[in-house]
C-alpha positions in Angstrom: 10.5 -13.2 5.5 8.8 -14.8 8.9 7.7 -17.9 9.0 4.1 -16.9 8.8 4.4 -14.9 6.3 4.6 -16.2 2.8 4.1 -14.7 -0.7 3.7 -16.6 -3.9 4.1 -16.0 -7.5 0.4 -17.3 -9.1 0.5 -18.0 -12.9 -3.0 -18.4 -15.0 -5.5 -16.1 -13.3 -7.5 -14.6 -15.5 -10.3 -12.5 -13.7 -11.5 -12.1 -10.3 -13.5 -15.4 -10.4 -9.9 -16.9 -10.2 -8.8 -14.6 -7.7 -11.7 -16.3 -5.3 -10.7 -19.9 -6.3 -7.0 -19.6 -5.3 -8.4 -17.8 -1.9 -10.8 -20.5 -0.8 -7.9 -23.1 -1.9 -5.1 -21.7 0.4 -7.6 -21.2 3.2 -8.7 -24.9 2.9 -5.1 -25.6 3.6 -4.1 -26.9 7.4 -2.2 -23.7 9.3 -3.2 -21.1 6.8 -5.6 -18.1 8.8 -5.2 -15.8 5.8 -5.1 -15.3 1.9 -5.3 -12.6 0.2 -5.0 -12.6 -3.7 -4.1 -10.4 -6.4 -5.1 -10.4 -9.6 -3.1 -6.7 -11.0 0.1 -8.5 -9.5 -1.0 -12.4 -9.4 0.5 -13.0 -6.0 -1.0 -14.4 -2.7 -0.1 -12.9 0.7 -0.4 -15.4 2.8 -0.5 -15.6 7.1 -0.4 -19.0 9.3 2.3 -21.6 9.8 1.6 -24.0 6.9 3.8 -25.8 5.2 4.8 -24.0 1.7 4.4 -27.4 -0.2 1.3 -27.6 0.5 0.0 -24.4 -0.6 1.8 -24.8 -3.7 0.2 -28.4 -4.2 -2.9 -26.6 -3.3 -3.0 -24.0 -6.0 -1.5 -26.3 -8.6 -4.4 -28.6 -7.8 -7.1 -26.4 -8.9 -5.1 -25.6 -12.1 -3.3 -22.8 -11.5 1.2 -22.3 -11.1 2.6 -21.2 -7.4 5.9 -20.2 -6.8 7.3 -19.8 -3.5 8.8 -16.2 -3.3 11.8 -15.7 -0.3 12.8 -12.1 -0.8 11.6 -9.3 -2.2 14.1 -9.2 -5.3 13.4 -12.4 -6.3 9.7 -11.8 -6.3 10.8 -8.7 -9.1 12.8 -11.2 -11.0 10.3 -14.3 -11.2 7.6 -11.8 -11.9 9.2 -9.8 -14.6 10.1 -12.9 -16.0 6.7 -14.5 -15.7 5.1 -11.1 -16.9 7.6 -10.9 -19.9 7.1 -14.5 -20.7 3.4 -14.1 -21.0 3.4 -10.6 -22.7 5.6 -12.7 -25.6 2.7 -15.6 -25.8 0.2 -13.5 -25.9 2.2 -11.4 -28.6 2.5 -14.8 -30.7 -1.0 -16.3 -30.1 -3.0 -12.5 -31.4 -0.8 -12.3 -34.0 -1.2 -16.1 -35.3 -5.2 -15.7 -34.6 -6.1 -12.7 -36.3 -3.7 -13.4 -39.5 -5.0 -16.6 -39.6 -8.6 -15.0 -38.8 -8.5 -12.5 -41.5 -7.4 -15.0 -44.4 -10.1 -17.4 -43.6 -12.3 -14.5 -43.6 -10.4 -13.3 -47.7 -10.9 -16.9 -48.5 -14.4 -17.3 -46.9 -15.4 -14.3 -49.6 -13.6 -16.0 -52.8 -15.6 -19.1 -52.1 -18.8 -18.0 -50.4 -19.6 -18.5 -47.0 -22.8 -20.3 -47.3 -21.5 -24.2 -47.8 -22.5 -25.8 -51.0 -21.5 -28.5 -53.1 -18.8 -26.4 -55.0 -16.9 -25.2 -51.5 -17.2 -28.0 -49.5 -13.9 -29.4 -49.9 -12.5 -26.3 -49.3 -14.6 -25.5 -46.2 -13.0 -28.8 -44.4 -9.6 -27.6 -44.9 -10.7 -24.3 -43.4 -12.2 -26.4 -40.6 -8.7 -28.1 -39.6 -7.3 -25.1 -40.2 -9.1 -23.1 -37.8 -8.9 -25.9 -35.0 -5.0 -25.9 -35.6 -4.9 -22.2 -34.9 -7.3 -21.9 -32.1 -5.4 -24.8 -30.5 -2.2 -22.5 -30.7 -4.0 -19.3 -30.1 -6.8 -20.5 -27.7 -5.9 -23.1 -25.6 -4.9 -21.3 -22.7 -8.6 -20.4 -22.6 -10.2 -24.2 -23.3 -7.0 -25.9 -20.5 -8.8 -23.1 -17.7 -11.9 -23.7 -18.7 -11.2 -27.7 -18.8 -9.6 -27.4 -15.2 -12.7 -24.9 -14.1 -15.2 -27.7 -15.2 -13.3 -30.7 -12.7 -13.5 -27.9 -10.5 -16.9 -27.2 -10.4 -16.6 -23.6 -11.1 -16.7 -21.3 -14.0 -14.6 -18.2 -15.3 -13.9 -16.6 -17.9 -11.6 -18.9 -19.3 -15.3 -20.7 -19.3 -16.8 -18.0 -21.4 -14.4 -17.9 -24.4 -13.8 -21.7 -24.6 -18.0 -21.7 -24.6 -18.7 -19.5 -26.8 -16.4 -20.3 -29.4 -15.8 -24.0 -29.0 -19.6 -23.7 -29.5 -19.6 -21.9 -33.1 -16.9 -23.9 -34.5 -18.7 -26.9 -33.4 -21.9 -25.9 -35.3 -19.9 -24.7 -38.1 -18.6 -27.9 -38.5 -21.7 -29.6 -37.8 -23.4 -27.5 -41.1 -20.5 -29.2 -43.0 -21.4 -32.6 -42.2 -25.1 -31.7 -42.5 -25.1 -29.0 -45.0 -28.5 -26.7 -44.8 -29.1 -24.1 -47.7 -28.0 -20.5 -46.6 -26.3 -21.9 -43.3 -23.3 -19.4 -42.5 -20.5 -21.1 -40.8 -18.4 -19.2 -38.3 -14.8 -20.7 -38.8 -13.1 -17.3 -39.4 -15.4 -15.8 -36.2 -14.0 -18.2 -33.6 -10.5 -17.7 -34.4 -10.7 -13.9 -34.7 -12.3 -13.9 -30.9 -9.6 -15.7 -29.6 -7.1 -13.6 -31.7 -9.0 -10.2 -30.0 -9.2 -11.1 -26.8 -5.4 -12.3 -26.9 -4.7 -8.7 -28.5 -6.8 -7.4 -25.1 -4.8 -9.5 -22.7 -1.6 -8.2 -24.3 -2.6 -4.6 -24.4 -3.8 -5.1 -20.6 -0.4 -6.4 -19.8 1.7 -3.8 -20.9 -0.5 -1.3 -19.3 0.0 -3.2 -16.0 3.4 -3.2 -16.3 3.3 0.5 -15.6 1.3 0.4 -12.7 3.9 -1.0 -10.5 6.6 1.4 -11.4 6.4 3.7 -8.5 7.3 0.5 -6.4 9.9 -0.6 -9.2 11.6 3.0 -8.5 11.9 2.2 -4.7 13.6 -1.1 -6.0 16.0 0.2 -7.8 17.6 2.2 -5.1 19.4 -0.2 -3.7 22.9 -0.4 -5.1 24.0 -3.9 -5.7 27.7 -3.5 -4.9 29.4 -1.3 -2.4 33.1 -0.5 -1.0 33.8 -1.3 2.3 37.1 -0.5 3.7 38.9 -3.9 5.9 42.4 -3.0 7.9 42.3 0.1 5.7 42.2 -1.6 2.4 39.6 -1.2 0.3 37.5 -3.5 -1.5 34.3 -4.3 -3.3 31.5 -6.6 -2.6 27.6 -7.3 -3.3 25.7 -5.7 -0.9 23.8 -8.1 0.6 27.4 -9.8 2.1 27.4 -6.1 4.4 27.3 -7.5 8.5 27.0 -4.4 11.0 30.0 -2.8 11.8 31.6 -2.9 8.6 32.9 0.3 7.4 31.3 1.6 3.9 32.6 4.4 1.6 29.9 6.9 0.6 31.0 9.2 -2.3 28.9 11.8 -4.5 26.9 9.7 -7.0 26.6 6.8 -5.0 23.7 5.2 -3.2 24.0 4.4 0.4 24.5 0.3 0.5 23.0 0.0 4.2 21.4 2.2 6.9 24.2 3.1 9.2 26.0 6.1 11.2 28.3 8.3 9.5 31.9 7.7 10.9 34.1 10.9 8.7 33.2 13.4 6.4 30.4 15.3 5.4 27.4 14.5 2.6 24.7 16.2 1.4 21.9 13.2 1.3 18.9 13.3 -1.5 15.9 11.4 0.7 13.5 12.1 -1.9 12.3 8.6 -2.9 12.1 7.5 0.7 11.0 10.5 2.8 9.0 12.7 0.3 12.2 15.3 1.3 12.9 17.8 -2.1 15.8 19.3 -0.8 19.3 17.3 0.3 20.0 17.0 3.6 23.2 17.4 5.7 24.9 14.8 7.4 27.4 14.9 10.1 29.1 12.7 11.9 27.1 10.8 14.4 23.8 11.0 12.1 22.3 8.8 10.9 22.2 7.6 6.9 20.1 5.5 4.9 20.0 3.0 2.2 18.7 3.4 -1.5 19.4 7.9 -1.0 21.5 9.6 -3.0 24.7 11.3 -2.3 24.6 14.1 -3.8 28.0 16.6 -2.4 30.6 15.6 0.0 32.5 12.1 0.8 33.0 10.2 4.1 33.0 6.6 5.1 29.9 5.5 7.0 29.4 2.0 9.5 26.5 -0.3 9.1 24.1 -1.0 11.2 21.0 -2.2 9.8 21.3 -4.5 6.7 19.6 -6.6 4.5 15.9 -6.8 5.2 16.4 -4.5 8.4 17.1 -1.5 6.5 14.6 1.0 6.5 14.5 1.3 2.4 13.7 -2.7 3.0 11.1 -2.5 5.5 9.5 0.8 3.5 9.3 -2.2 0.1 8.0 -4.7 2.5 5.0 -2.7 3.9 4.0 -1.7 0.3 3.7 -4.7 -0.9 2.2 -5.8 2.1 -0.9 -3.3 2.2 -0.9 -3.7 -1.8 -2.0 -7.4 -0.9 -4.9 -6.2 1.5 -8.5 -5.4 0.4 -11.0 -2.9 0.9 -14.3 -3.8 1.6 -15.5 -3.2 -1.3 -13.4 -6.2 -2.8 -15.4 -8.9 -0.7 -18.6 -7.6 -2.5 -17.2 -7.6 -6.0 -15.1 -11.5 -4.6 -18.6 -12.5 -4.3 -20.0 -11.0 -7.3 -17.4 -12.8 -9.1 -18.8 -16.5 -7.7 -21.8 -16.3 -9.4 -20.6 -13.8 -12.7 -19.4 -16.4 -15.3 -22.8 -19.2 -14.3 -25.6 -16.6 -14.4 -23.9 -14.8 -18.1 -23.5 -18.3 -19.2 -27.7 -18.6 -18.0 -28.4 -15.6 -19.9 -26.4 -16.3 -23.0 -28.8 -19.9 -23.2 -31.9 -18.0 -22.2 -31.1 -15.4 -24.8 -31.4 -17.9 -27.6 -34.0 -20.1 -26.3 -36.3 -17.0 -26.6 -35.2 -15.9 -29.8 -35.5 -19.7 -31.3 -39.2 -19.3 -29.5 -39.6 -16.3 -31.5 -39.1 -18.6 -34.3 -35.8 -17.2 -35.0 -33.2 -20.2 -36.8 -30.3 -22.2 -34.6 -27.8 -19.4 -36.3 -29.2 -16.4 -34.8 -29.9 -18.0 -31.7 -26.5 -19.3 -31.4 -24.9 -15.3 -32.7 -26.8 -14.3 -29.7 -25.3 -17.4 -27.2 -22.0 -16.4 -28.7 -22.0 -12.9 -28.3 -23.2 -12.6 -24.9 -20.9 -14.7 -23.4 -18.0 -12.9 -25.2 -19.1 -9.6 -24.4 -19.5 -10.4 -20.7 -16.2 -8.6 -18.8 -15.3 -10.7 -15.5 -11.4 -9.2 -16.4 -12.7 -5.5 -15.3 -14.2 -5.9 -12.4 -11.4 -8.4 -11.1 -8.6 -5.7 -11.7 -10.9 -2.7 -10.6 -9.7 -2.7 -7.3 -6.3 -4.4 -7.2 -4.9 -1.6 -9.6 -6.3 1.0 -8.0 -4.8 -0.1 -4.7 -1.4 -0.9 -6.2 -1.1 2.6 -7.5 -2.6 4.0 -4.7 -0.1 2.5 -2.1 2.9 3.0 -4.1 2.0 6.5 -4.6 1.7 7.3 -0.8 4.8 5.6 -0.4 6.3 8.4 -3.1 4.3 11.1 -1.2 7.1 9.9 2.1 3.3 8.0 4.1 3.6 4.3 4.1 0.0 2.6 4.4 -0.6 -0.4 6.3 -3.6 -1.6 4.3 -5.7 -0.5 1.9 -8.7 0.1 4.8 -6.3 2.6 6.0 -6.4 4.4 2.8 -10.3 4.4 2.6 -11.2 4.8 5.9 -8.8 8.4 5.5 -11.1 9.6 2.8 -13.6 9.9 4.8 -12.1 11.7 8.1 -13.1 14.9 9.2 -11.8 15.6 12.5 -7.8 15.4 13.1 -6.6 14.8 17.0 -2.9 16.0 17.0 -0.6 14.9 20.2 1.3 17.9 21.3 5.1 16.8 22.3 6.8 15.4 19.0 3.9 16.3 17.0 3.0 19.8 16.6 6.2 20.5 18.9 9.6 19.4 18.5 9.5 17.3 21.3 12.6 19.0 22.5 12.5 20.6 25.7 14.5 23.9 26.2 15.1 26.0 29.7 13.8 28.9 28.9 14.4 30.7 32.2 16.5 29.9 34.9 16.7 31.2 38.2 18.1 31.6 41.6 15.7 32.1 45.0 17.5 33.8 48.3 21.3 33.8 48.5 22.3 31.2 46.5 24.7 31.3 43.7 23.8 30.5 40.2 26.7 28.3 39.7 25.7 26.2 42.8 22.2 25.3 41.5 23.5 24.6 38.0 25.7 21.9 39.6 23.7 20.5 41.8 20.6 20.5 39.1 22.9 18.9 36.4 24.7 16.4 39.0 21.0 14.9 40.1 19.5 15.3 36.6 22.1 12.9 34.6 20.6 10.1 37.0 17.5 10.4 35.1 16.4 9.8 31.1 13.0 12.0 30.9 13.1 14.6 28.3 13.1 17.4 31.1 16.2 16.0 32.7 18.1 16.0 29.4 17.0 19.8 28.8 18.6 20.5 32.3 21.8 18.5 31.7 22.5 20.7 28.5 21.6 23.7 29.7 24.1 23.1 32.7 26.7 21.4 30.3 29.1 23.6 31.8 28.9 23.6 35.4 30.7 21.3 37.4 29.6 17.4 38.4 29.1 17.2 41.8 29.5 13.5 43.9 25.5 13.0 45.0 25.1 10.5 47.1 21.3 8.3 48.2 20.7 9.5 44.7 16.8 8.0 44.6 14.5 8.5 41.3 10.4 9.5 42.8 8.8 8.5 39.3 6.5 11.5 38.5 8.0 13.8 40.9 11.3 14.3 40.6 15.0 13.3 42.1 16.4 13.3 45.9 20.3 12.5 47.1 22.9 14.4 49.5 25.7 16.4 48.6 28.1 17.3 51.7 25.4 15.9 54.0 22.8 18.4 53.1 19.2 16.7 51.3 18.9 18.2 47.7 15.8 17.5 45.5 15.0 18.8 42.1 11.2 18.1 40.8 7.8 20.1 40.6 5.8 21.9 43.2 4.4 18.7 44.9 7.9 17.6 45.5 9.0 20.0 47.3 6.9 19.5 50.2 7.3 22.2 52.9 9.8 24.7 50.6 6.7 24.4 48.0 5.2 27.5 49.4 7.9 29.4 49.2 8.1 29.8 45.2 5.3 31.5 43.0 2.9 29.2 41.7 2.0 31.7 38.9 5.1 30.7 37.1 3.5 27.7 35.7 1.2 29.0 33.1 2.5 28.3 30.1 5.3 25.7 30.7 6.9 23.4 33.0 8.6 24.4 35.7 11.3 22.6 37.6 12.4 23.1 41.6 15.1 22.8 43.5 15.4 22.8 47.3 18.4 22.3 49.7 17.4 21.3 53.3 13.4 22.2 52.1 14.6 25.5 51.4 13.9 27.2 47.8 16.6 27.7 46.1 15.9 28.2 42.3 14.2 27.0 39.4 14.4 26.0 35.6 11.7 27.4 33.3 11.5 24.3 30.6 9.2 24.5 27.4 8.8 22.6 24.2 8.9 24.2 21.1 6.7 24.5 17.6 7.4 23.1 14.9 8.2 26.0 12.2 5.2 24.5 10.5 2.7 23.2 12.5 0.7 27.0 12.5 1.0 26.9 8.8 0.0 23.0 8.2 -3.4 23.8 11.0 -4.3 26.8 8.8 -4.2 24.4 5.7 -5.8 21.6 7.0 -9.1 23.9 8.7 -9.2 25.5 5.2 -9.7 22.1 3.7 -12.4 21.5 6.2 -11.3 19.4 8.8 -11.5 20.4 12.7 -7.8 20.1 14.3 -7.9 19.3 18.1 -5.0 18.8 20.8 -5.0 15.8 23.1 -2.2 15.9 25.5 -1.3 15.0 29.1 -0.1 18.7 30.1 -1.9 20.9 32.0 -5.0 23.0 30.6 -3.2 26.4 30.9 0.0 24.7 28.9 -2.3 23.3 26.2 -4.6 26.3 25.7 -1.6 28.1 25.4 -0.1 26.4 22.8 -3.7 25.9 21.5 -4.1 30.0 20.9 -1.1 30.2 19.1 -1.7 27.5 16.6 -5.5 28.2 16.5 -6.8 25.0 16.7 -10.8 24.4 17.2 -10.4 22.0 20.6 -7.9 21.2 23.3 -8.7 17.8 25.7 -5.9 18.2 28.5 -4.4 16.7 31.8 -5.1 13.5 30.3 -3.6 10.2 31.2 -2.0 7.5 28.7 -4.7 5.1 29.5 -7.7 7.8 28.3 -6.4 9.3 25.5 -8.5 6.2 23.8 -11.6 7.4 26.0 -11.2 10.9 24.5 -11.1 9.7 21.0 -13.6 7.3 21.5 -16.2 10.3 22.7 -15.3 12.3 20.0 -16.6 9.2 17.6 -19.7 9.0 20.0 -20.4 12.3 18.4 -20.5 11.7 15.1 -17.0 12.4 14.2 -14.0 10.7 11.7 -11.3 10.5 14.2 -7.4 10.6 12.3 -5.2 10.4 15.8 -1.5 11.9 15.2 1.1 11.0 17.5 4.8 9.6 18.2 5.0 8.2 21.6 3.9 4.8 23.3 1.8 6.5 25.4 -0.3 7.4 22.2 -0.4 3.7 21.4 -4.3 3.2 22.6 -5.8 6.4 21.3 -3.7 5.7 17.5 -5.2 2.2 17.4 -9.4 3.7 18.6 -8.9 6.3 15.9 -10.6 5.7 12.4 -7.2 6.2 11.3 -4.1 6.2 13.4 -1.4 8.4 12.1 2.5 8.2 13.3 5.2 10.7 12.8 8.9 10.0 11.8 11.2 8.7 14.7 7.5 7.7 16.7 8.2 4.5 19.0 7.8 0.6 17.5 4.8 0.2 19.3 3.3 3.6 17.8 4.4 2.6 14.6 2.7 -1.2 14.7 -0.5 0.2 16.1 -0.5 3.5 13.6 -2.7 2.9 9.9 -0.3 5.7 8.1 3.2 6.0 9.1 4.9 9.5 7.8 8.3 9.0 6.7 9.6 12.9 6.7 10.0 15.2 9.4 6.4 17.4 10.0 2.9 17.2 9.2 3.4 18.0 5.1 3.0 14.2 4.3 -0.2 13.7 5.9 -1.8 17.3 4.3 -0.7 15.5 0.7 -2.0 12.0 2.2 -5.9 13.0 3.1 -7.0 14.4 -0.1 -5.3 11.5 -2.3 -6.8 9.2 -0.5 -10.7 10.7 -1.7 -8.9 10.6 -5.0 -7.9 6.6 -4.5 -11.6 5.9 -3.0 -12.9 7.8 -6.2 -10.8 5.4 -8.8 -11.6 2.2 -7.1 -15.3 3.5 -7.7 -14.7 4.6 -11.4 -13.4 1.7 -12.7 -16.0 -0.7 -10.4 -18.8 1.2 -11.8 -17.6 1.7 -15.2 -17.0 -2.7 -14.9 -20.5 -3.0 -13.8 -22.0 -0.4 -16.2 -20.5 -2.3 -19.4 -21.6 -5.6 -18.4 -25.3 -4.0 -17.6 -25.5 -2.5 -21.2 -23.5 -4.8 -22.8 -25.3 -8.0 -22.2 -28.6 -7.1 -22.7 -27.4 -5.4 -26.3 -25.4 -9.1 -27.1 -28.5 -10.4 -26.4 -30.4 -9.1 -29.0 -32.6 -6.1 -27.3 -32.1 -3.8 -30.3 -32.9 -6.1 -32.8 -36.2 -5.0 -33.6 -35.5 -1.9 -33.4 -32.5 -2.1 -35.8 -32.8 -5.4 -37.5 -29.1 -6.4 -36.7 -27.6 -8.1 -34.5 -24.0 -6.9 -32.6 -21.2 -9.3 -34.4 -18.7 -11.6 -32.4 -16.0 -10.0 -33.2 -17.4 -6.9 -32.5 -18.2 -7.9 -28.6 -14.8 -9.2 -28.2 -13.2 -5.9 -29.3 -15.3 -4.1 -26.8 -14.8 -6.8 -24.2 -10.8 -6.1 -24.3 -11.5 -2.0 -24.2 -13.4 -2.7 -21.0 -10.5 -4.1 -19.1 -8.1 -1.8 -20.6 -10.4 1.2 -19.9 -9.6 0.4 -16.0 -6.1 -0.8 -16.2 -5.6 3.0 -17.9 -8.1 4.8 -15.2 -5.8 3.4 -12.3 -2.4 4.5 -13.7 -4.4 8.3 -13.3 -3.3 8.0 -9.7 0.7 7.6 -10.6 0.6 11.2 -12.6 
């Protein structure tokens, strides 16, 4: 990991008020620029040049444990571990609360539970003995809401230590002032604690789940591997692999490293990191990957990329990086969450003031104090969002797109206008003569030879198609071999001029060739002494797909337009055959952002599809910049999505999940919001007169703890 990039393991958040305490205390820290926290995942992404200690001190100051996290797998370890560790506590402290709960509430019906002379004794040992099991069971909750309180801020730590630090306080207050008929709520303040513990253990099994997909990508990597020195073979972990080491790669085994296969011949499943159903083959000279599964065929491979370089590694590292980013919907609910826990605890005082003004006793008003700041959810509107973009992103990654943030994911929902590049796109990107041909007396042989001899000087895709189409004819000795970028190649062979290039090129032998030839492709001239003497007919090719893909994407609404550099007559050719609703053409790099940028002006939700540098500025004006497998670096740092399998099939999966994302986040916020809206006011006694009881304690806890699980289970809708 760079230096300005840091992750930490956070232990002790509890909701999303917590979440926006650990943010505001990294950013106070000198060199950090960014934080973002998660709740679903209690880590904190971190950008800036600070010094780790200090964010650690930082945290720990405001209550809370940091960890510094240096690799990915250690991160999996230290949070299994911490996730395990607290699943077990939580275990103990519902099990010890509600057992102990239940028999005060058996006892509490032997003896009565109004306190009288005959049951006070008893009702003191019941006392102690519900402050020794809330201290077990409960005092996670009162050490947060302790530490909240030297903080100046509230959670919901806050809440539970409130509301039932409270009851047991005036339960033990009736015992040392008795008052005829006073019901004491010993057995209530334990049970809360023992429900809400059951909630947070529920909660955190369900969790669990929701970062499988990513666990899957995890587990691909082997940890050992056999690697083959002065032609003996032995074993060793993985991460001791240095480039150029030579790996054996047999059926059942997962590729260690990425490298380039040296001997043999493998069929290679690249499922779980493409999207890919069926095995591919691999020669010799092609390329192989680490964490896929060889599934036929043996052979020994040679590293290249290892460790964090790999792509398997760099596909891990941008999941969890756009699972630590946030929508903008999170800074609404962040600041929602600042003022939560203070205005329930407002209402849950207000609530009983007016019922004691009502001339209701202290009990009832402090049943309603109680209840409402139990039934009060900050936990499900803090996790709305972070599972729902933990699944979400981990998905995509399954569907073979890897997102760079969660904006990318929201901001795809929405799009309804696709801009496809055409070279490497919607085309192979590899250009094919189609026609070759001789003009006047020359011999075919001659023109091959002298095309192929000038072409090898040069590394455009056109020059390349030449070279292999001549592969056979002889290399010739050019000499004053000079490169016209844009136009094409000059040099002398046996002191006559050659040049090869298009029509502007050719200068004076330009008229002497039919312009009509260039219609629908690129053609190629060659002169000797400004005299025609042939030409190459080159063309790129469509994808097998791309017809089919169009036809699916229009039917599910969107308008599919080309943007590309070539000619009009090229592009509309091309165009007609796929069937596309627009074509923008003879357009340079440096407007392709200008053309996107007019389409916005119109109203439009721009996606931008492309491979090449030159697509760079248009990827990064889109809404949402989409780059194909094999597209350049700088393509790939400016692109949003980033498809991981050959073709358009990723991102035709990738557009209608991500509605289906958008929707979830909204469920689960509005489901958060909609329980706290009914809930409260109900706690707070609005039925009463209508139904002359009141909602019990216990009851509101229960229903507190099936909010939060209600979304934990809503977001794992997005892994089926």
């Amino acid at each position: 990991m760079s230096h300005s990039e840091t992750q930490l393991l956070i232990g002790g958040m509890h909701c999303a008020a917590c979440v926006r305490r650990v943010e505001k205390a990294l950013l106070k820290v000198e060199g950090v620029n960014f934080a973002s926290v998660n709740l679903a995942d209690q880590t904190a992404f971190v950008e800036g040049n600070a010094l780790p200690q200090n964010m650690l001190q930082a945290v720990e100051k405001i209550g809370f444990s940091a960890e510094l996290l240096e690799s990915e797998e250690e991160r999996r370890i230290k949070q299994q571990a911490q996730t395990q560790a607290t699943i077990s506590h939580k275990k103990q402290q519902f099990i010890f609360a509600l057992v102990g709960g239940f028999s005060i509430m058996a006892i509490g019906m032997l003896i009565g539970m109004n306190v009288n002379a005959d049951n006070h004794l008893w009702w003191f040992v019941i006392a102690f003995l519900s402050l020794a099991i809330m201290f077990f069971s409960g005092r996670d909750f009162f050490k947060g809401a302790w530490t909240s309180l030297k903080n100046r801020s509230a959670n919901m730590d806050t809440l539970v230590a409130l509301s039932t630090g409270v009851a047991w306080l005036y339960s033990f207050g009736l015992l040392i002032f008795p008052q005829p008929s006073a019901h004491v709520y010993f057995e209530a303040s334990v049970m809360i604690i023992g429900f809400i513990n059951l909630g947070k253990y529920l909660e955190l099994k369900a969790k669990q789940r929701s970062s499988l997909a990513l666990e899957k990508l995890l587990d691909l990597a082997p940890k050992q591997a056999v690697i083959f020195e002065d032609n003996v073979a032995k074993t060793i972990p993985v991460k001791g692999i240095k480039p150029q080491m030579r790996i054996q790669a047999l059926a059942g085994d997962r590729l260690a490293v990425d490298g380039v296969l040296e001997s043999g011949n493998l069929w290679v499943d690249e499922s779980m990191l493409t999207g890919e159903a069926l095995p591919i083959e691999k020669k010799v000279g092609d390329k192989v990957r680490a964490g896929t599964l060889i599934q036929d065929g043996a052979g020994i491979y040679i590293a290249e990329q290892v460790g964090s370089q790999t792509a398997l590694a760099r596909v891990i590292n941008a999941v969890r990086h756009a699972q630590s980013s946030k929508p903008p919907l999170a800074q609404f609910v962040d600041k929602i969450a600042s003022v939560f826990v203070p205005v329930v605890a407002s209402i849950a005082l207000l609530s009983s003031l007016i019922w004691l003004a009502l001339g209701q006793d202290f009990a009832f008003a402090l049943a309603i104090f109680t209840t409402v700041l139990i039934i009060a959810c900050p936990c499900a509107l803090g996790l709305a969002i972070p599972l729902s973009t933990i699944a979400g992103v981990a998905r995509s990654a399954e569907f073979g797109v890897l997102v760079r943030n969660i904006e990318a994911l929201q901001a795809s929902s929405e799009i309804d206008t696709l801009v496809f590049d055409k070279t490497g796109t919607l085309t192979t990107g590899k250009m094919q003569v189609t026609q070759m041909q001789t003009v006047g007396n020359v011999q075919a042989d001659v023109v091959l030879s002298l095309a192929k001899s000038l072409e090898k000087h040069a590394s455009h895709p056109i020059a390349k198609a030449i070279v292999n189409y001549a592969e056979q004819a002889a290399d010739l000795d050019i000499e004053q071999v000079q490169i016209v970028k844009g136009l094409g190649i000059s040099g002398y062979f046996d002191g006559h001029k050659v040049k090869i290039g298009n029509l502007k090129f050719m200068e004076n032998a330009a008229s002497q060739f039919d312009v009509s030839l260039e219609e629908h492709g690129t053609v190629v001239y060659i002169s000797i002494n400004e005299q025609a003497t042939g030409y190459f007919a080159i063309s790129d090719q469509l994808r097998e797909e791309s017809k089919a893909m169009i036809q699916q994407f229009q039917t599910n609404g969107y308008q599919c337009w080309m943007l590309t550099g070539d000619r009009q007559s090229t592009a509309e050719y091309f165009a007609q055959q796929l069937g596309l609703d627009g074509v923008i053409a003879d357009v340079l790099p440096e407007q392709k952002a200008e053309k996107i940028q007019a389409l916005q002006a119109g109203g439009k939700k721009v996606a931008m599809v492309g491979d090449g540098i030159n697509d760079a500025p248009a990827l990064a004006q889109a809404n949402v910049g989409v780059v194909m497998q094999n597209g350049s670096e700088i393509a790939i740092e400016t692109a949003d999505l980033s498809l991981m399998q050959q073709g358009l099939a990723p991102l035709a999966q990738i557009l209608p999940f991500s509605k289906r994302v958008l929707a979830n986040m909204k469920q689960s916020l509005l489901g958060a919001f909609m329980y706290n809206v009914i809930a409260i006011p109900i706690a707070a006694g609005v039925l009463y007169p209508f139904t002359g009881t009141l909602l019990n304690p216990m009851i509101a806890a229960i229903a507190m703890t099936l909010s939060s699980i209600t979304v934990v289970l809503n977001s794992q809708r997005l892994l089926r």
